[in-house]
C-alpha positions, -999 to 999 in steps of 0.1 A, spaced: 193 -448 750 165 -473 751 138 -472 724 116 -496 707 135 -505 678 107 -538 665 85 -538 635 60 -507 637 38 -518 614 28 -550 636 23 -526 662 -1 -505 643 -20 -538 629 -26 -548 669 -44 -519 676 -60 -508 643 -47 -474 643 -14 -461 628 -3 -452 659 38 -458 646 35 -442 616 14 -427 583 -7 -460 583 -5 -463 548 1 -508 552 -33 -505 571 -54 -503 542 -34 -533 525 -42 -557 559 -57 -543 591 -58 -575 606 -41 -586 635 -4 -596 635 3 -632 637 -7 -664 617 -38 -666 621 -46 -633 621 -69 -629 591 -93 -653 608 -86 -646 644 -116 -634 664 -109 -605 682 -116 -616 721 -136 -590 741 -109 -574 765 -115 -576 805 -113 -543 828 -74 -548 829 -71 -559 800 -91 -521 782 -70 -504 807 -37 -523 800 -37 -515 759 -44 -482 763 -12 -480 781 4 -495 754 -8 -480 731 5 -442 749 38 -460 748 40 -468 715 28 -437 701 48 -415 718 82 -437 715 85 -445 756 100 -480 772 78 -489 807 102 -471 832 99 -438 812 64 -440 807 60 -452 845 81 -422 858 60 -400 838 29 -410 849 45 -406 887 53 -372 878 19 -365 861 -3 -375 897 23 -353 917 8 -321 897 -21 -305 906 -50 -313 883 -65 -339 868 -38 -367 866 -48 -383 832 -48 -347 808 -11 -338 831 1 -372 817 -8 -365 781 5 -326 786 36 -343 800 43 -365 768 34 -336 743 58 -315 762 88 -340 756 114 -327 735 113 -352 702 75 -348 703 78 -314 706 100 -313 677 73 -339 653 47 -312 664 63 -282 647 71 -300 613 105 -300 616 108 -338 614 82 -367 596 73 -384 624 86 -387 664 111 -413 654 133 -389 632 129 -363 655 140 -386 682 172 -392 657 172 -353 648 172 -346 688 202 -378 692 225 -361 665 227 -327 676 207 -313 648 182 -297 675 189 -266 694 167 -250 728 169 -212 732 200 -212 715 216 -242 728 220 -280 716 200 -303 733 201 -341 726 181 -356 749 150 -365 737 129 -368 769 138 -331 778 101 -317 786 94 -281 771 84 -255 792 63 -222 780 88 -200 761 118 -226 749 122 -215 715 131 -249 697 154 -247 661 174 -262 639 214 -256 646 228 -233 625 248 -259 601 214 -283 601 197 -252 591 213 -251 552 214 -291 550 192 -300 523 186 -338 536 176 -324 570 154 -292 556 139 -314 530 112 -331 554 107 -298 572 70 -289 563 58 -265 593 35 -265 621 -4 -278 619 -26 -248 623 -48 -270 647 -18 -271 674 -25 -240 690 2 -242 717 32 -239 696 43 -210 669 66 -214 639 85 -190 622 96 -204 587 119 -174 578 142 -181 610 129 -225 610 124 -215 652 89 -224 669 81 -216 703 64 -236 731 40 -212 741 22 -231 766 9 -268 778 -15 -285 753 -52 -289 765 -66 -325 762 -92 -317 739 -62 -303 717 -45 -335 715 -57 -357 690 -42 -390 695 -68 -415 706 -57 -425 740 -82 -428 771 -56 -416 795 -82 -421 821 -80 -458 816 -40 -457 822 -47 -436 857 -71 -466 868 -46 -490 858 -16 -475 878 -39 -467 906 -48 -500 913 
C-alpha cells in the first residue's frame, strides 16, 4: 500500500504550514529544509511553479502518492460542479480522513494505520482500505474488540464541533457521514483552483 513514509517535519518546513502534523518543530525553525536553509532566499514561484506546490501540498496533507491524487482529481472533473471544491469533497470523504475528522485517531496517519489493522468498521462491517470514499449515511466505528482497547481509545477525543458534516456518538464511539463537506467548511489551506489549472493544462 504506497504511502509517504519520509521525514514530515521537512515537509512541513517547505511550505511553512504543519501540514504533516501538530506543527509544534515550526516554532523551533520555520525555515526551509536543507543547508542553507536559514539564509536561503525564498525565490518568487512562476505560474507552474504556485500551481505545482499547491498540488503538493494536497498530497501531503491528505497522505496521497501522484497516481491516487491524479485518479482523484479525474474523478473530481467527471462530477457535475465546480471541479476544484469536488476534489477537496472527494479527499475529505476518504475513509482514513474520515476517520481523523471524527477524533477517533490523532492525526490521518494513525487513522491510515487504524484503517490498515482492522481496528475500523463501516455500517457494521471491517473495512481496511483507507482510500474507501464515504458516502452520506456510512456510519464509521471502532470494531467491537478495538472498542475496550485502552491504547486504541486513549487518543479518541471526539468530533470538532466546526465539522458540520459528520455526527459522533461517544456512548456507542460511532459517527455518521451525514453528507459531503462544503469548501468553505474545509479548513486546510489549499487553493484547489490552482491544482485544476495545473491538470488542465
Amino acid at each position: 500500500m504506497a504511502r509517504y513514509t519520509g521525514p514530515k517535519t521537512k515537509i512541513s518546513r517547505r511550505f511553512g504550514e504543519p501540514i504533516t502534523g501538530n506543527g509544534k518543530w515550526l516554532t523551533k525553525n520555520s525555515n526551509p529544509p536543507g543547508q542553507h536553509g536559514a539564509n536561503k532566499k525564498r525565490k518568487t514561484l512562476s505560474e507552474y511553479g504556485l500551481q505545482l506546490k499547491e498540488k503538493q501540498k494536497a498530497k501531503y496533507t491528505y497522505g496521497l502518492l501522484e497516481k491516487q491524487f491524479r485518479r482523484t482529481f479525474d474523478e473530481a472533473s467527471r462530477k457535475r460542479g465546480v471541479t476544484g471544491e469536488n476534489l477537496i469533497k472527494l479527499l475529505e470523504a476518504r475513509l482514513d480522513n474520515t476517520v481523523f475528522r471524527l477524533g477517533i485517531a490523532p492525526s490521518r496517519q494513525a487513522a491510515r494505520q487504524l484503517v490498515s489493522h482492522k481496528h475500523i468498521t463501516v455500517n457494521g462491517e471491517v473495512l481496511n482500505i483507507p482510500s474507501y470514499s464515504c458516502k452520506p449515511g456510512d456510519v464509521i466505528g471502532l470494531k467491537n474488540k478495538s472498542a475496550v482497547n485502552a491504547s486504541i481509545t486513549g487518543f479518541v477525543r471526539g468530533k470538532n464541533p466546526k465539522f458540520n458534516w459528520m455526527e459522533w456518538n461517544e456512548t456507542e464511539m460511532k459517527g455518521t457521514f451525514i453528507a459531503y463537506p462544503e469548501r468553505e467548511s474545509v479548513p486546510e489551506n489549499i487553493k484547489e483552483q490552482l491544482i485544476v489549472e495545473l491538470y488542465s493544462k
